[in-house]
ROKOLKOL-166143 format. One record per residue (C-alpha): x, y, z; residue number from 1. Coordinates in nm, 3 decimals, padded with zeros to 5 digits. Each point is the difference from the previous one (the first is absolute). Example, Ala and Ser with C-alpha at 12.3 -4.5 7.8 and 13.67 -1.06 7.14 Angstrom:
<recs>
[rec [01.230,-00.450,00.780],1]
[rec [00.137,00.344,-00.066],2]
</recs>
This chain:
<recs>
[rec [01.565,-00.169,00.357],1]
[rec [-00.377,-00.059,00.153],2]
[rec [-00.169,00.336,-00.160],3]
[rec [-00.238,00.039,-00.237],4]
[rec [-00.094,00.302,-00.206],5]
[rec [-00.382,00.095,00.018],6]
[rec [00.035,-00.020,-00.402],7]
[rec [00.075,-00.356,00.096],8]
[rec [-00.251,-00.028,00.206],9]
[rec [-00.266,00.052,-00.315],10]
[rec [00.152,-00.314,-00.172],11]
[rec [-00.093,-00.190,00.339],12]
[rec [-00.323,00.144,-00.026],13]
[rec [-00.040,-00.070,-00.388],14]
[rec [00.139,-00.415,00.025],15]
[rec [-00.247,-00.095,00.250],16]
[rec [-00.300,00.172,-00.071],17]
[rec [-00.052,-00.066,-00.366],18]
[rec [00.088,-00.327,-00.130],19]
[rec [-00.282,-00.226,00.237],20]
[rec [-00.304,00.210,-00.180],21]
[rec [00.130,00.050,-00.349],22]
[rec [00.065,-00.425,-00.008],23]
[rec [-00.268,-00.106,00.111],24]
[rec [-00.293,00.233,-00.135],25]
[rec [-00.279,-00.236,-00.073],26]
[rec [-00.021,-00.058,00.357],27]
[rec [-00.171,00.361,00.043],28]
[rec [-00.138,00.039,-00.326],29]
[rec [-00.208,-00.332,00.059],30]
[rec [-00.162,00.204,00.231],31]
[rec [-00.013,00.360,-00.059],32]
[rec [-00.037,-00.053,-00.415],33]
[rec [00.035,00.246,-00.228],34]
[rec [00.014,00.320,00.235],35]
[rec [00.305,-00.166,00.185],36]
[rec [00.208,00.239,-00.152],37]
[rec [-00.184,00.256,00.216],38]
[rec [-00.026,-00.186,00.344],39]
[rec [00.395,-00.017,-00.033],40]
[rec [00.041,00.382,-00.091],41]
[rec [-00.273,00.070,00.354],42]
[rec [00.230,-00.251,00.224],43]
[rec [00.323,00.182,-00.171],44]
[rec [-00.131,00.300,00.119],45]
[rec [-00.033,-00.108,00.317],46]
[rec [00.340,-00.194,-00.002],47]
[rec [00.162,00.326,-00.102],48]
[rec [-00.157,00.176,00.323],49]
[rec [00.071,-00.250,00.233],50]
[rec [00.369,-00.022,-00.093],51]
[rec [00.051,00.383,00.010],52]
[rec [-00.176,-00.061,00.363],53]
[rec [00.230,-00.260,00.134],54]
[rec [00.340,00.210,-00.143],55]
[rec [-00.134,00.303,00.168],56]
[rec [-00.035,-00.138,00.337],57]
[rec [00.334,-00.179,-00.051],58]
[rec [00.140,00.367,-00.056],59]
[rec [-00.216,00.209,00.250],60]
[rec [00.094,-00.258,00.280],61]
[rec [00.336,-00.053,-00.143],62]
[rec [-00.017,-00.357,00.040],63]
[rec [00.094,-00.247,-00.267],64]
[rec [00.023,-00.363,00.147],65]
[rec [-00.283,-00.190,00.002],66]
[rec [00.084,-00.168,00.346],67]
[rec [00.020,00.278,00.203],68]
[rec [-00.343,00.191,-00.137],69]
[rec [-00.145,-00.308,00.080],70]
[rec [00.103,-00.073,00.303],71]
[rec [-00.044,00.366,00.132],72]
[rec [-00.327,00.041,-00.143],73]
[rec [-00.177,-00.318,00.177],74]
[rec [00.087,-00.173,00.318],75]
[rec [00.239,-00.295,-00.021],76]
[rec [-00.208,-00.265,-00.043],77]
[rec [-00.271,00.174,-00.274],78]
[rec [00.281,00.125,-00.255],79]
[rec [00.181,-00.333,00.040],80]
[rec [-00.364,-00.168,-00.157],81]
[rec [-00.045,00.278,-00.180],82]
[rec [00.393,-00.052,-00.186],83]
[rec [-00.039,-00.389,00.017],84]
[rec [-00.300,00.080,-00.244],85]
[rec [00.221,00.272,-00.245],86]
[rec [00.297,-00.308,00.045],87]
[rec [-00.244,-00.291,-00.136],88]
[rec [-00.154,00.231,-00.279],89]
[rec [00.392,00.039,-00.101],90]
[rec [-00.003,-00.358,00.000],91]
[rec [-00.307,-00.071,-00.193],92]
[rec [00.113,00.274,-00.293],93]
[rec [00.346,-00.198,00.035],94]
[rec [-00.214,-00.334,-00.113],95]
[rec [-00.198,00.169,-00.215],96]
[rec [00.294,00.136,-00.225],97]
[rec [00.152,-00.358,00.036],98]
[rec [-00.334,-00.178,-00.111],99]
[rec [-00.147,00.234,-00.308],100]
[rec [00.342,00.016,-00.130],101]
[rec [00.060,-00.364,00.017],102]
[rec [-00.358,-00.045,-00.164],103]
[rec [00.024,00.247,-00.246],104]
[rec [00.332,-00.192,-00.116],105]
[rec [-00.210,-00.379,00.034],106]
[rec [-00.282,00.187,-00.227],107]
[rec [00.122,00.194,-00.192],108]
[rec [00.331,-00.122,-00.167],109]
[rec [00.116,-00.363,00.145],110]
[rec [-00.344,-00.165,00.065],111]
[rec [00.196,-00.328,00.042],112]
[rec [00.244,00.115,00.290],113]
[rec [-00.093,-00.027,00.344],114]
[rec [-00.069,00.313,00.199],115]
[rec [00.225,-00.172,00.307],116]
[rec [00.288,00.041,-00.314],117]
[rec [-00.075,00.293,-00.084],118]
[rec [-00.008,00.160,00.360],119]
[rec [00.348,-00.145,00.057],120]
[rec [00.111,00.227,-00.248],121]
[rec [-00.172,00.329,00.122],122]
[rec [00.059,-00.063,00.387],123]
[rec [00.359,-00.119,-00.029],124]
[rec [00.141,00.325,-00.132],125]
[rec [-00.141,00.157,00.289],126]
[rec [00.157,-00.108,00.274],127]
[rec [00.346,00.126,-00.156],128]
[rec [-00.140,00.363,00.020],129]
[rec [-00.136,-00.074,00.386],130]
[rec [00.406,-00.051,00.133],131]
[rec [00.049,00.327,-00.170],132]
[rec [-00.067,00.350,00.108],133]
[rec [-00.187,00.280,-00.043],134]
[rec [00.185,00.129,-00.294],135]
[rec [-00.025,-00.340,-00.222],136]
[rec [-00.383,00.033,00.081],137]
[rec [00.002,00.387,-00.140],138]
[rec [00.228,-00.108,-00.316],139]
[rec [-00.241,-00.283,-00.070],140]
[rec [-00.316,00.242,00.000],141]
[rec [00.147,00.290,-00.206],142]
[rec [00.110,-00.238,-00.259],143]
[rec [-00.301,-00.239,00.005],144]
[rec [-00.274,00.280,00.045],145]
[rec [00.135,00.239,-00.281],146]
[rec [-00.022,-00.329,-00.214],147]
[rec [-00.355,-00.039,00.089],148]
[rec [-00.097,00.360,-00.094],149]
[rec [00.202,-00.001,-00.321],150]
[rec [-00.171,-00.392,-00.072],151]
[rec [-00.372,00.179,00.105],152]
[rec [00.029,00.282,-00.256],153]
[rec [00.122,-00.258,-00.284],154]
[rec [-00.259,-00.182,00.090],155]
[rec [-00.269,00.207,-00.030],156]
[rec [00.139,00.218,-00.306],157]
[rec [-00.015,-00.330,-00.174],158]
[rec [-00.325,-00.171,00.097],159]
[rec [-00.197,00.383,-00.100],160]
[rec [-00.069,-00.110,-00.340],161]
[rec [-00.244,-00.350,00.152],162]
[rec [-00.239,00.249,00.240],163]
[rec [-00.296,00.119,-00.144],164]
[rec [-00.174,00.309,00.278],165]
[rec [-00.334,-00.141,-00.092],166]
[rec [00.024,-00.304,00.232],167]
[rec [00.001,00.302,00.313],168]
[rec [-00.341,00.097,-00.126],169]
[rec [-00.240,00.075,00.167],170]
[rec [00.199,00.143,00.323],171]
[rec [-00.212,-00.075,00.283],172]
[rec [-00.227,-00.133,-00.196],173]
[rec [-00.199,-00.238,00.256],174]
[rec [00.038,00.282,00.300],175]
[rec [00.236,-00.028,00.229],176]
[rec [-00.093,-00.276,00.224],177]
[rec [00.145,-00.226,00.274],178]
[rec [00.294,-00.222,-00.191],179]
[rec [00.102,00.403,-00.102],180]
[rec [00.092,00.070,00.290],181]
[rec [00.116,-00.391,00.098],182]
[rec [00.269,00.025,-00.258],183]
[rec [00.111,00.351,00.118],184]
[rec [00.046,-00.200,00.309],185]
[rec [00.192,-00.242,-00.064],186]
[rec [00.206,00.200,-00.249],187]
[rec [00.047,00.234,00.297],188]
[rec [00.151,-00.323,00.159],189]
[rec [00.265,-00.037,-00.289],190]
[rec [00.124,00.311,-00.003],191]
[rec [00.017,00.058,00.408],192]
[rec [00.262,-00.247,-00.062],193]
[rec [00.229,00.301,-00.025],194]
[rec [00.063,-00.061,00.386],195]
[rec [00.214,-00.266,-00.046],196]
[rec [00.306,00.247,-00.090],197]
[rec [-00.099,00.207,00.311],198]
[rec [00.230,-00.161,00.257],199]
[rec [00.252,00.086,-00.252],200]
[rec [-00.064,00.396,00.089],201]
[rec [00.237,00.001,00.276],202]
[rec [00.268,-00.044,-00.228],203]
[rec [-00.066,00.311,-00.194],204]
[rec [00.297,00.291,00.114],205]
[rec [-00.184,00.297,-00.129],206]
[rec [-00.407,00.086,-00.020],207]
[rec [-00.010,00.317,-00.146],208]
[rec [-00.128,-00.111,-00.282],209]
[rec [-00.178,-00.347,00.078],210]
[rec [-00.355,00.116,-00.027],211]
[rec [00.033,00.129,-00.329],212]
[rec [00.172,-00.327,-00.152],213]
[rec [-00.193,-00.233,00.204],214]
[rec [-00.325,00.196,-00.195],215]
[rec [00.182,-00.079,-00.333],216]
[rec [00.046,-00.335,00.114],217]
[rec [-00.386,-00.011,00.084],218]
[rec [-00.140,00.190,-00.366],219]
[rec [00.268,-00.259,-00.167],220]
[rec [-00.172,-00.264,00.139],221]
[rec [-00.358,00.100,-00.064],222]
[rec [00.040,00.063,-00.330],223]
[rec [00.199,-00.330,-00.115],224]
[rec [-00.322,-00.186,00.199],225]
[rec [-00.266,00.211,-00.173],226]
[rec [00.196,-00.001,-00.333],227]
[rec [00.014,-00.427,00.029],228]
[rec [-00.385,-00.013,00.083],229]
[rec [-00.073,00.198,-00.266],230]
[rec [00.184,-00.172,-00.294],231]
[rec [-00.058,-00.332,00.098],232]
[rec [-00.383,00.082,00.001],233]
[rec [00.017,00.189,-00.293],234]
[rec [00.211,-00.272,-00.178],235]
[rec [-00.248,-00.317,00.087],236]
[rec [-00.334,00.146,00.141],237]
[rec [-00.091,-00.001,00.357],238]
[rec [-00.183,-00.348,00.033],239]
[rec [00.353,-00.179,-00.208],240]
[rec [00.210,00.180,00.244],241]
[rec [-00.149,-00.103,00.288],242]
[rec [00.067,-00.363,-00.144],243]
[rec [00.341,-00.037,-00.049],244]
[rec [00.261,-00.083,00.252],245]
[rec [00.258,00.281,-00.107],246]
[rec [-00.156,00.196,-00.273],247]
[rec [00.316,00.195,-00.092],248]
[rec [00.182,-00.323,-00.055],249]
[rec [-00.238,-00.049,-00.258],250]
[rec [-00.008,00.366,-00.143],251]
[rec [00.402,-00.046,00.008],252]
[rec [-00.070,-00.289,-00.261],253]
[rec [-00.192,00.278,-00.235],254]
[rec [00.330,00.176,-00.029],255]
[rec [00.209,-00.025,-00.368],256]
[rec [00.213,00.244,-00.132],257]
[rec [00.104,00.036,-00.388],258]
[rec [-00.194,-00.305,-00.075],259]
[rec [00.214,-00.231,00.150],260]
[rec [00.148,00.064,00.335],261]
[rec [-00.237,-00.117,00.286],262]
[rec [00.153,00.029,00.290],263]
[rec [-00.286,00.122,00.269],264]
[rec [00.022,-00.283,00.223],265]
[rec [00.339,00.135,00.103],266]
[rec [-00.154,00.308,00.137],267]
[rec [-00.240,-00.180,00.223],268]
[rec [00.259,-00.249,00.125],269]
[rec [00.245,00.257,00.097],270]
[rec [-00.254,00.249,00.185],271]
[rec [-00.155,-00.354,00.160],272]
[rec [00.310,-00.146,00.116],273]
[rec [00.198,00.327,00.090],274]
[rec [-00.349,00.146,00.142],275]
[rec [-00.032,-00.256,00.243],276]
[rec [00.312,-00.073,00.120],277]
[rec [00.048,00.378,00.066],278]
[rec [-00.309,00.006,00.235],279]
[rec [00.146,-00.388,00.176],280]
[rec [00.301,00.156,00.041],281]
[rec [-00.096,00.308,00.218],282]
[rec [-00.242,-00.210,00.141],283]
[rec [00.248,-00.187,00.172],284]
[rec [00.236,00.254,00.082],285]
[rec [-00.297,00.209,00.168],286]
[rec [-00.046,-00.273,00.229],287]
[rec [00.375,-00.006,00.038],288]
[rec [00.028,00.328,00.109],289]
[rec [-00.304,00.020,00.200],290]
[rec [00.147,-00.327,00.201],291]
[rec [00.379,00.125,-00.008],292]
[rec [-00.016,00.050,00.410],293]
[rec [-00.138,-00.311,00.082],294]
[rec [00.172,-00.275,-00.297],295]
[rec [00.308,-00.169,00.140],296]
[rec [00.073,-00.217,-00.281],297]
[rec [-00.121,00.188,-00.309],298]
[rec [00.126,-00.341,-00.208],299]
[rec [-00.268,-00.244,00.194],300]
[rec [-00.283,00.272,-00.070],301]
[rec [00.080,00.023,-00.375],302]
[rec [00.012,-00.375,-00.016],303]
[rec [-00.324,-00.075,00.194],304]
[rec [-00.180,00.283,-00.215],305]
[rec [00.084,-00.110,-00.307],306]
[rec [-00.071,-00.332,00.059],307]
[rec [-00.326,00.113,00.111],308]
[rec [-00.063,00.243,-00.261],309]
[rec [00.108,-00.286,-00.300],310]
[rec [-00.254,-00.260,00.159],311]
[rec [-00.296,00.296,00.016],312]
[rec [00.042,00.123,-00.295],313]
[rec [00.048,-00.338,-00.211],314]
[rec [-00.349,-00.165,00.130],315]
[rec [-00.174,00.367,-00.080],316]
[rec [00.184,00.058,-00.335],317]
[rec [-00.148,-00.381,-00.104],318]
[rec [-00.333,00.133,-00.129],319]
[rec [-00.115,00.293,-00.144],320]
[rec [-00.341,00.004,00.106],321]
[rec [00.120,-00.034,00.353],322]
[rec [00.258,00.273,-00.043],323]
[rec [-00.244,00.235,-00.106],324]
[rec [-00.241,-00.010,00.312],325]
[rec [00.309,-00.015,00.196],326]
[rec [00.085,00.308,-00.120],327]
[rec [-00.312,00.187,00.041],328]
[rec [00.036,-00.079,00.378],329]
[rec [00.409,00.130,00.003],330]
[rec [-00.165,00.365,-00.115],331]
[rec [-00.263,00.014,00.289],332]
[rec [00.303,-00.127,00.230],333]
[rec [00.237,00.292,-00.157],334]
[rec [-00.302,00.271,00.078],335]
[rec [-00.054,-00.093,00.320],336]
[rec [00.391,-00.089,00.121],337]
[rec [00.190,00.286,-00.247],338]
[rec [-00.305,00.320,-00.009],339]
[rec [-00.216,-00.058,00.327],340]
[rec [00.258,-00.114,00.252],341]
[rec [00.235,00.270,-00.100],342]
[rec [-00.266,00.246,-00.012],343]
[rec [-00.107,-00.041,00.329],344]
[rec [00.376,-00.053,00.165],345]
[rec [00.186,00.271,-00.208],346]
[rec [-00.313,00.295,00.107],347]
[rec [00.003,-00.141,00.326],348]
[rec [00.348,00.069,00.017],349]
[rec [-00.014,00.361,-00.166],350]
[rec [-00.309,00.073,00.255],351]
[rec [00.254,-00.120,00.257],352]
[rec [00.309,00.166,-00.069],353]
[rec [-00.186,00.367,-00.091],354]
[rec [-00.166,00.008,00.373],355]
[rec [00.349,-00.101,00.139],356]
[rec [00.162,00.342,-00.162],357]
[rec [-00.277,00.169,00.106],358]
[rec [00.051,-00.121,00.340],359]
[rec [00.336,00.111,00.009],360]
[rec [-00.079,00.320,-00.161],361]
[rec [-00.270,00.106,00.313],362]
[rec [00.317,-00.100,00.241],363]
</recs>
């Protein structure tokens, strides 16, 4: 069975958009300091309209496969650059789940095992869940994103007792200047990453209701961002923050209960490792779907983008320090290929489609 449920749908929504920001938070708050916290609640905002917009077009035009809004909206040879750009963002999130969560592993726990080693064992399990269909992939996110949620909460239930509110003081207390609004930028870029479930839409059998979950999805999101920002600067202090490599792994290492269980690492590990293979997953089987016409031996491509994909990822996951700028780039490309292409080609499309009707309404 190929359908999804639009209450499925939010889980889509949930396992790609969150997990990329809440890892790797220093990366923004190296820039936007203390009042990150803010310049992520400004781009949710914006994330939350913007996802609302896209749904509502879907619906209006009732229209749910990527391809064919693309394609209609543009002639043939603009939406096929225009969808060669969404494809290679897929791609680049793809490598960027493989690389951070290889790194985080090399960093974090086993300094002393190679990131090629420890790719093996996140891209291997993958390509058992490519051969299978669409109802392995929706099994796999139900289970894996209600274990994220359920890990989040834990996580920051136990970690409230090592934030002090102080460190947030003062709010906006050097203006709001440029590297404000930079890091609402590239924030915006992390969570636009919601577009990778949309070629997934087509699969949904009923949309009643899809607006209304896929704005849960979206408030969901916001507030486990926000909520990370917030006690990770209130638990080291903005300018500490902004210098470690994955300041919750290190707030996970504050956590001991009774006196003598400290278990916190877990917490990271599992919301790190599930997190990312979530978002390399769907990744994948976005590209999948978007190239189902045109793939005559779906084996070959899996092989060839793997291989790709493990040799990418291994030379960026090497160094922290390169990782880092990297990934400051991957948020402009996500803003540009997953908010301002589909912007443009999903309006043009609604602007097309509404003078059509009226068109045929006059006749």
């Amino acid at each position: 069975m190929n359908k999804i449920s639009s209450k499925h749908f939010m889980l889509f929504i949930l396992g790609v958009s969150i997990i990329s920001l809440k890892t790797y938070l220093s990366v923004f708050i190296s820039i936007g300091g203390r009042d990150t916290w803010l310049s992520s609640l400004l781009a949710g905002g914006i994330f939350i309209c913007f996802l609302l917009y896209i749904i509502k077009i879907c619906k209006v035009t009732n229209t749910f496969n990527i391809n064919e809004i693309f394609f209609n909206a543009l002639p043939k040879v603009f939406a096929f650059i225009l969808l060669g750009i969404f494809i290679l963002a897929l791609f680049v999130n793809a490598i960027e789940a493989a690389a951070v969560d290889a790194n985080v592993i090399h960093t974090t726990l086993f300094i002393d095992t190679p990131v090629w080693y420890a790719l093996i064992f996140f891209i291997a399990p993958s390509l058992f869940i490519f051969s299978k269909k669409l109802r392995t992939i929706l099994i796999f996110v139900l289970v894996s994103v209600f274990t994220l949620i359920i890990n989040g909460i834990l996580f920051f239930i136990l970690t409230q007792s090592y934030k002090d509110i102080n460190n947030l003081l003062p709010v906006l207390g050097n203006g709001i200047k440029s590297n404000f609004f930079i890091t609402g930028i590239l924030i915006l870029g992390g969570f636009s990453t919601f577009m990778i479930a949309m070629p997934f839409l087509k699969f949904i059998d009923k949309h009643e209701h899809l607006s209304k979950h896929s704005f849960y999805s979206s408030v969901i999101t916001v507030a486990f961002v926000v909520v990370s920002f917030v006690g990770v600067i209130t638990a080291f202090g903005p300018l500490r923050a902004a210098n470690i490599f994955y300041p919750e792994f290190v707030l996970s290492q504050r956590i001991e209960v009774a006196g003598f269980l400290e278990f916190g690492e877990l917490f990271f590990i599992i919301q790190t490792v599930v997190g990312f293979f979530i978002k390399y997953v769907l990744c994948t089987y976005s590209i999948l779907i978007i190239f189902e016409k045109y793939l005559k031996n779906k084996a070959i491509f899996i092989g060839i983008y793997t291989f790709i994909t493990f040799v990418i990822s291994n030379f960026l996951s090497m160094s922290n320090y390169y990782l880092y700028d990297i990934l400051k780039y991957i948020q402009i490309i996500n803003l540009i290929a997953f908010l301002i292409i589909p912007f443009v080609v999903y309006s043009v499309y609604y602007i097309r489609i509404k003078n059509k009707n009226l068109h045929l309404t006059k006749k």
